[in-house]
Structure formats: C-alpha cells, structure tokens
N, C-alpha and C positions, 0 to 999 in steps of 0.2 A: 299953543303947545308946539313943540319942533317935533316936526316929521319923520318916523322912523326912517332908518339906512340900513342900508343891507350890512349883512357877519361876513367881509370879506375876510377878517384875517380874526377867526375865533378863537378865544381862549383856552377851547379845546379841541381834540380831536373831530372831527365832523361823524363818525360813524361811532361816536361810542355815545350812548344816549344821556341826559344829563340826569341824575338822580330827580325821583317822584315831589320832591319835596319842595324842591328848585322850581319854583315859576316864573320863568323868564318867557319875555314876549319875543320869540324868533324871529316874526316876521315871515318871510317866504320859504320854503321850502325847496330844496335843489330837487329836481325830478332825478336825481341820481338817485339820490337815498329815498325818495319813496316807490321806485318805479321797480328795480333791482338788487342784486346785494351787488355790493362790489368785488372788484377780483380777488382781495387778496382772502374774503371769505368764501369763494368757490374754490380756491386752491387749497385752503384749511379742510375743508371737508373733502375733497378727495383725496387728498394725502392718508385722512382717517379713514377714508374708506380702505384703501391701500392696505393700510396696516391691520384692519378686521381682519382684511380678505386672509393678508400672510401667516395670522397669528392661527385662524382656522385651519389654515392648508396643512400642518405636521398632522392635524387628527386624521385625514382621511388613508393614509396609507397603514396607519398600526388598524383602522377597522377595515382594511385590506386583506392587509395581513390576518386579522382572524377571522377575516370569513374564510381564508384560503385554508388556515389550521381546523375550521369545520367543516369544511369540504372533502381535506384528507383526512381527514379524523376515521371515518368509516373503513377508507383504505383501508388504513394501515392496519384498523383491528382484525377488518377479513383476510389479511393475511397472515396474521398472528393463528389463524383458525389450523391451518395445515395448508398444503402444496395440493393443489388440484390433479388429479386422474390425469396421467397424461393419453392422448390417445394413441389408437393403432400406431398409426405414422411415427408418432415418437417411439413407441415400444418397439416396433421391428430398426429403426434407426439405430437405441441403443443397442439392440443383439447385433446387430452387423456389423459395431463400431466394436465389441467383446471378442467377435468371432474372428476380426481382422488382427487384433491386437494379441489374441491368442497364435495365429499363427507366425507374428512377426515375430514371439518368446520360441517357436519352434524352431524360425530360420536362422535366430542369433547364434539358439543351441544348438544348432547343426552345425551351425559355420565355426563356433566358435571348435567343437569336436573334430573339424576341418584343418581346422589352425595347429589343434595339439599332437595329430596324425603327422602332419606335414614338420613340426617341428623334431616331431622321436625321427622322422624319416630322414632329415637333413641332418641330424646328428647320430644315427647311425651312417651315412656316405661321409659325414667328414671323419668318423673315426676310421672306416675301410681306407679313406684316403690318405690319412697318417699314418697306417699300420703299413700301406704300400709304400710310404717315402721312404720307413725306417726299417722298414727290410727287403728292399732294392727290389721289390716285384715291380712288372709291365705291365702299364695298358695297349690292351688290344684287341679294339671292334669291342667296345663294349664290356667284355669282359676281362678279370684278372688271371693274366698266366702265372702261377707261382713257379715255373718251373717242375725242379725235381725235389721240392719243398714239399710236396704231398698237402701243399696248403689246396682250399676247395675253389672251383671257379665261380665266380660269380660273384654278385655280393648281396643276393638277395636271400642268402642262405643263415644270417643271422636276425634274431629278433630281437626287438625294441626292449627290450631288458636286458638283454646283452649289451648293445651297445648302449645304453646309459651305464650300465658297472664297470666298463672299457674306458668311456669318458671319465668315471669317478676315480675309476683309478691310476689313469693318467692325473689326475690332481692329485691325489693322495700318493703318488711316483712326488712329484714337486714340495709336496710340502715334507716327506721325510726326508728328502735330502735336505733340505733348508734346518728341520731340526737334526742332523748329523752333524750338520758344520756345527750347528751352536755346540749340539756334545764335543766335537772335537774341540774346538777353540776352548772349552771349559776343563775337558783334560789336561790341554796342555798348559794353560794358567795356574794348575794345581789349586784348584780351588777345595776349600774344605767339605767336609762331605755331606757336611746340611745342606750346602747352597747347590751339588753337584748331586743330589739326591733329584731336585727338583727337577733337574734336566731329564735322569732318566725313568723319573715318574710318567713326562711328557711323552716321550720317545712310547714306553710301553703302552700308555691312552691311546697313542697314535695307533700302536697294531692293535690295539682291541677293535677300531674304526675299519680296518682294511676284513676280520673278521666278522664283522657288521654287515658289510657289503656284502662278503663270497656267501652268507648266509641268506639273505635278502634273492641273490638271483640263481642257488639254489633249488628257490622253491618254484621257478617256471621256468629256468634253460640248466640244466643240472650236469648236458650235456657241456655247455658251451666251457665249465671250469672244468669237467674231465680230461678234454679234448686240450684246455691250455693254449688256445688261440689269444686269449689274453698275452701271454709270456712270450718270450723270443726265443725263438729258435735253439739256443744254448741253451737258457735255460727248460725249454720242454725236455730235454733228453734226459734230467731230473727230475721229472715230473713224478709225483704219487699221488695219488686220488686227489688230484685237486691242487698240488700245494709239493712242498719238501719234506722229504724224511726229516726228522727229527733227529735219529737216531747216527744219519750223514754229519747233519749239523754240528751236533754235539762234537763230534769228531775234528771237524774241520774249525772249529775254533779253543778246543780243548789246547793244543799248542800256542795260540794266542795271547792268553789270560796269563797276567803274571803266576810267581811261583805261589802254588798251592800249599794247602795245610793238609795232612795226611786225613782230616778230616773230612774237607773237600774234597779230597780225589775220591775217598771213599763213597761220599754221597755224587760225586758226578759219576759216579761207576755202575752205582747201583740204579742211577735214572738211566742211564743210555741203556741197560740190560732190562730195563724193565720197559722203557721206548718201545726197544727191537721186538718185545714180547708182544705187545701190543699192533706193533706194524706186522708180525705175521700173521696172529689171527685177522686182521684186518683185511690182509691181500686173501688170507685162504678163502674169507667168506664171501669178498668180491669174485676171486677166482669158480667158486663155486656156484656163485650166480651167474656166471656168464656161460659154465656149463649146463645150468638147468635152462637158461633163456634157449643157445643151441638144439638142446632135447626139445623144447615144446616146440619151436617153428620147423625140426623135422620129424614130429610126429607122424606126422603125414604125408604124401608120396609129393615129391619136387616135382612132377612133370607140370607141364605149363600148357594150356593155362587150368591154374588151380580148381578143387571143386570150393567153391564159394564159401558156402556155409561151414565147411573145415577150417578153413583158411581163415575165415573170420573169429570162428573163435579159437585157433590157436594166436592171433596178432592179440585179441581180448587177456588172454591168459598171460602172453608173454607182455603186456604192460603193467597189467599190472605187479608182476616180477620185478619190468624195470624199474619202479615206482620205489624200490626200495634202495637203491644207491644212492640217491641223496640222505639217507641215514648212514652210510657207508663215509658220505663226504663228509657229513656235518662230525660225525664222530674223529675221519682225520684230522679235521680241521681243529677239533677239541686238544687231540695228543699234541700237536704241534703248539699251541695254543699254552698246555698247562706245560710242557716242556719248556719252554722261558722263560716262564713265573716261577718252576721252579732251581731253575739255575738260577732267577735273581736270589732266590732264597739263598741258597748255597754261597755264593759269595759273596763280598763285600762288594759298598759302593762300587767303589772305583774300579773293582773288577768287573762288575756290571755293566758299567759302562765302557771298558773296554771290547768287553761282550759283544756288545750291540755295534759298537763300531766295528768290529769283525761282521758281525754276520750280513751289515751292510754293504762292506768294500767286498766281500764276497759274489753277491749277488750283483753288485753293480760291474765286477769283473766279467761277469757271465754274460752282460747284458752286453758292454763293451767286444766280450768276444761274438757275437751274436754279429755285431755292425763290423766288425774287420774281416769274419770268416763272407759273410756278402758282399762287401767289396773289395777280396782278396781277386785280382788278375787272373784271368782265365784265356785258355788259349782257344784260338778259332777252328771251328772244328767244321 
C-alpha cells in the first residue's frame, strides 16, 4: 500500500472541523490546532466580550439614578411637612432687619416732608422776587425797602398759601389774556352768535376759576386778600373787601356796551342800585367789626407791660371776631360774582362780550398804570 502524506494544501479550512460523519484518515496533526485556539478566535471572543460589557454599561446609571430618587425621596416629603422653628438667632435677626426697615419709611417721610417745605419755601421767594421786579422795590441787606409804598419789610411775612394763590394767579393773569385776545379777534370777525357764545362761556368758566382760588386761601390767610398784596399798586386804591366794587364796574363799562334797549337800561339800573345796596350793608357790617375788635383789645388799661391773663383773653375774644371776615369776603366775592352773570343775562351775545372786554382793558389799564407811576423819574433829593 502507498504510504500516507501529509494535508499540505487541504480541501478545507484547517480550523473548521470536518462533519462527524466524514471518516477521513488525517494523518498528523499540527500542534497548532491541538495545543491552542488561534488568533483570529481569541479576537472573536474579546470583541464579544467588548460588546456584553457596552451593552450592560446604559443599565448602571438609570439604577443610579433611582437609587438617588430614593434617597431624596424622604427629603423632599419632610419638607412638604412645614418650615422648621427658626431659632433665637434668627428671630432677633429678623426684628432688627423690621426695626431698621421701619426707620428707613421714617427717614424717607421726613425727608421727603423736607422736600415739600423747601419747595412752598422757594416758591414763595420767587413770587416776593417777581412782585419786587414789577414794582420797582430794592434790595437791601437782606431785606425789601418798599419805599413810601407802605408795602411790609421783609419777606418772611407771607405764608405758604399765600404765595401759592400769588403763583396761581399769576397763571391765571396769562391765560385770561390769551383768552381776551381770542374774544377779541372773534368780535372783530363778526362771528355769529352760537359760535361767539362759546367764547364767552369760556371767558366766564375762566372767573369762576379765579373765584375758586380767592376762596380756597380765604380760609387760612384771609388777611393776605384784604390787604391786596396780590394786586398792584393802582389797582389797591380800588380795593373792597378783597376784590372790586361791582357797583364802580357796572359804571365804568355801562358807556362801553353798544346802544341799549330801554329794557336793558332798565334792568342794568335796577342791578347797580341793588349792587350799591348790598355793598353798603356790607362795608357797615365790616365797619362795625372793626369797631367791636377796637373795644375788646381796649377793654382793658394799655399800660405796658400788660396783666397777662387780661390780655389773653381779650386777644381770645378779639379772634375770634376776626374769624368772621372771611364771611365778609366770601359774601363780596359772591355780589361781584353774581353781578356778571347777571349783566350776561341782561344783554345779548355780543354785548356780552363786549362786556368782558371792557372790564378787561380796564383792569389791565390800572395795572399798566401801576408800572409807569413806579417808573415815572424822580428828582434827587
């Protein structure tokens, strides 16, 4: 028989084994394949190992994650329970951080009460400062010389409601001339009397506004509209309780107003007589108070220095006397008041408004004489 030879070049792979069935005589055997596996099955299995490993590793993080979710678990329900007792330390923290924060709402409130002091305070000096441009007074050292003006030195002599009604009514000065122009320019276009109605519906709202005012500061310097420190010069020498006769006015634009209807004369006749009737009892009952104020402050004997307790209460007694002239004022102010409303009544439109533009160039005449009589040339003396 021929002698077996070696499987140099096999039929088949060398590592894949040949099916059980198959009895073929080998021969030797390579100590490769019985001694080892080969490489490229040690590289199969660690590749698959590889891929265990990776395909396990996502699990370990989500059973991370809920050991961590039962870990806080307990947390979070014990806080769901209520906010723990805080201690001492905290309790006096929060009162001192209350007690600081209270005073901070004290020092705003002050300062800010600071701010509104200071604002009446500067707007009382710029009004003293305007009223000295426009009526030629000096400064000196301090204080205002008026002259032989009888006006008061100083300027600490007015109160913070005063000059705010001084301020309002320097605005309320501006915007009635602004609406005089439009009445004028509206007269002179002849404009019909619905549309020139409107104008002097305005014009009137306007003095019911300046009415508003003198009532308003009235009721805490009562003095300051007697006195007429608001007004110029020329016009104080017309002053009546506060304001202008009516019963003057009537007068001094009664020539103004187109020709009347014996109708109108009639009823402007009967208002100026009933005006004047009204302005006497008026002055008598002022007059009359200023004698009874007289009698109570010389009650008792002038020598100086007074007995106290006298003295005190005749100044008690005579306040409250003067207490009532502001019923005095607010009543002139009323005559003067219904005495336009009813002249509007009495004539037409357009004499209405001629009306008004009289009693306007009137008063603005007086004011103009006021600024020419102060800087009229004076000789050196």
């Amino acid at each position: 028989m021929r002698p077996p030879t070696l499987n140099i070049f096999p039929s088949q792979p060398m590592h894949v084994e040949p099916p059980s069935s198959t009895k073929t005589n080998t021969g030797l055997v390579s100590p490769a394949t019985s001694g080892s596996k080969r490489p490229s099955e040690s590289s199969m299995e660690l590749a698959n190992a590889r891929n265990d490993t990776l395909s396990s590793a996502p699990h370990l993080p989500v059973k991370a994650v809920k050991r961590e979710g039962n870990r806080k678990g307990p947390t979070s329900s014990s806080e769901q329970e209520g906010p723990k007792t805080p201690d001492p330390k905290t309790l006096r923290r929060l009162a001192q951080n209350r007690e600081a924060a209270r005073k901070s709402r004290l020092r705003k409130k002050a300062y800010v009460q600071q701010l509104e002091s200071s604002r009446i305070r500067l707007t009382q000096l710029e009004q003293e400062l305007q009223r000295a441009r426009t009526q030629g007074m000096f400064f000196g050292g301090g204080n205002i010389l008026g002259g032989d003006q009888g006006l008061p030195v100083g300027i600490n002599n007015i109160s913070p409601d005063a000059a705010l009604f001084d301020m309002e009514y320097t605005r309320w000065l501006e915007e009635h001339h602004r609406l005089m122009c439009e009445l004028r320019a509206a007269v002179q276009e002849h404009l019909p009397e619905n549309e020139l109605r409107i104008f002097v519906d305005n014009c009137l709202a306007h003095l019911d506004q300046v009415m508003n005012l003198k009532s308003m500061v009235a009721k805490t310097d009562v003095f300051h509209l007697v006195s007429g420190m608001w007004k110029t010069p020329a016009e104080r020498c017309f002053m009546w309780m506060g304001g202008f006769r009516p019963s003057d006015l009537i007068k001094v634009i009664l020539n103004q107003i187109e020709p009347l209807t014996e109708q109108q004369i009639m009823g402007i006749c009967a208002l100026q007589q009933s005006t004047q009737e009204a302005e006497e009892a008026l002055t008598q009952g002022l007059e009359a108070l200023n004698q009874s104020v007289s009698d109570i402050i010389t009650s008792d004997s002038l020598s100086c220095p007074p007995n106290m307790a006298n003295y005190m209460g005749q100044m008690a007694v005579a306040i409250n006397k003067l207490s009532t002239i502001e019923g005095f004022v607010r009543q002139a102010d009323n005559l003067r008041h219904q005495a336009i409303l009813r002249l509007h009544q009495i004539l037409t439109i357009r004499q209405a408004a001629r009306c008004l533009l009289a009693i306007a160039e009137y008063f603005h005449r007086l004011r103009a004489l006021s600024s020419l009589w102060l800087a009229r040339p004076r000789e050196d003396q």
